[in-house]
C-alpha positions in Angstrom: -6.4 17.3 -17.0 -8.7 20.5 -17.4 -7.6 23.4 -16.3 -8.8 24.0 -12.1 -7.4 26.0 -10.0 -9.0 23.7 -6.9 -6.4 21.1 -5.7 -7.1 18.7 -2.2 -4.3 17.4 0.2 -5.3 14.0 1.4 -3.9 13.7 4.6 -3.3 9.6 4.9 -1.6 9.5 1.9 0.0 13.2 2.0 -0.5 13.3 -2.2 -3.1 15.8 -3.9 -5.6 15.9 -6.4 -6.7 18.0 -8.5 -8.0 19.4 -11.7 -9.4 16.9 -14.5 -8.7 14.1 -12.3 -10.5 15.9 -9.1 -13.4 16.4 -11.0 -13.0 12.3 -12.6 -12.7 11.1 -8.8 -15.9 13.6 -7.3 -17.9 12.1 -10.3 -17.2 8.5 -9.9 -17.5 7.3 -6.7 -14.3 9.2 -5.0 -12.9 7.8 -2.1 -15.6 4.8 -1.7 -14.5 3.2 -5.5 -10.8 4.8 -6.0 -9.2 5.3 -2.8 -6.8 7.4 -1.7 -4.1 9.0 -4.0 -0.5 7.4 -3.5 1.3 9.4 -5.7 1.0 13.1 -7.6 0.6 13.0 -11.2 2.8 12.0 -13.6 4.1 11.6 -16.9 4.4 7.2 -18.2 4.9 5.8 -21.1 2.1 3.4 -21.9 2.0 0.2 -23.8 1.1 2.1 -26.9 4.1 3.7 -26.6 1.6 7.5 -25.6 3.0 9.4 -23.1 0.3 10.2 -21.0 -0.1 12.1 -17.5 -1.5 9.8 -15.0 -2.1 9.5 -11.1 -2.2 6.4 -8.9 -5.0 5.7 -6.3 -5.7 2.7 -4.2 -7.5 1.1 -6.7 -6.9 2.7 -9.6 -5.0 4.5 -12.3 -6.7 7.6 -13.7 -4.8 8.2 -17.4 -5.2 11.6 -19.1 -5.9 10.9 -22.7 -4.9 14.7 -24.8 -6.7 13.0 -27.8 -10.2 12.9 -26.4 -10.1 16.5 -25.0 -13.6 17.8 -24.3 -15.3 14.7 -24.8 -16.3 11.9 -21.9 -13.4 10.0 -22.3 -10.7 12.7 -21.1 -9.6 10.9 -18.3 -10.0 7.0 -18.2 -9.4 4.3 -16.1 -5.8 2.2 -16.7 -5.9 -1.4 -17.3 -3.5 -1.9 -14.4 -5.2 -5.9 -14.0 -4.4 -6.7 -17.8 -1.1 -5.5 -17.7 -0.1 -7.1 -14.0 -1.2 -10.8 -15.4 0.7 -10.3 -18.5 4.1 -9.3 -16.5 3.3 -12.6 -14.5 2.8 -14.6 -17.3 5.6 -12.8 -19.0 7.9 -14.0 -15.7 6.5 -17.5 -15.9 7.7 -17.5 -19.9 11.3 -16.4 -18.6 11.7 -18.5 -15.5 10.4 -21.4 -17.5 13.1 -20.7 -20.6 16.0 -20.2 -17.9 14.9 -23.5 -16.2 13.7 -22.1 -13.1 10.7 -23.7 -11.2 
């Protein structure tokens, strides 16, 4: 996320914000579309195999993305719905192979 030196403690969840993603949060819809932060940033491992720093809200996953610097696309939004059906169809493929109902 871009440099800030502005960070907020959220109370309920006790887990900050800050920098790119602040700015991300204030200018879409903050606490009414997002939520609350549940956990600090972070550095994952993607699906494409990017390591990428990301933070977890309520309802969403903000992902820093180094390779759109500057541009609108700095910090999108995870596809944390896509990947939760494919581990449960993934599941389904393995309970099914093992013989489980």
């Amino acid at each position: 996320p871009q440099i800030n030196t502005e960070q907020v403690l959220f109370p309920e969840t006790r887990h900050y914000l800050s920098a790119g993603f602040l700015t991300f949060w204030r200018n879409n819809g903050g606490l009414a579309i997002f939520g609350y932060p549940i956990t600090e940033e972070m550095d994952e491992v993607g699906r494409d195999g990017v390591k990428r720093t990301v933070q977890y809200f309520e309802r969403a996953r903000f992902e820093y993305h180094q390779e759109a610097k500057r541009t609108p696309y700095e910090t999108q939004l995870g596809l944390i719905g896509r990947e939760c059906l494919e581990l449960r169809e993934r599941v389904s493929q393995l309970e099914a192979e093992l013989g489980k109902p």
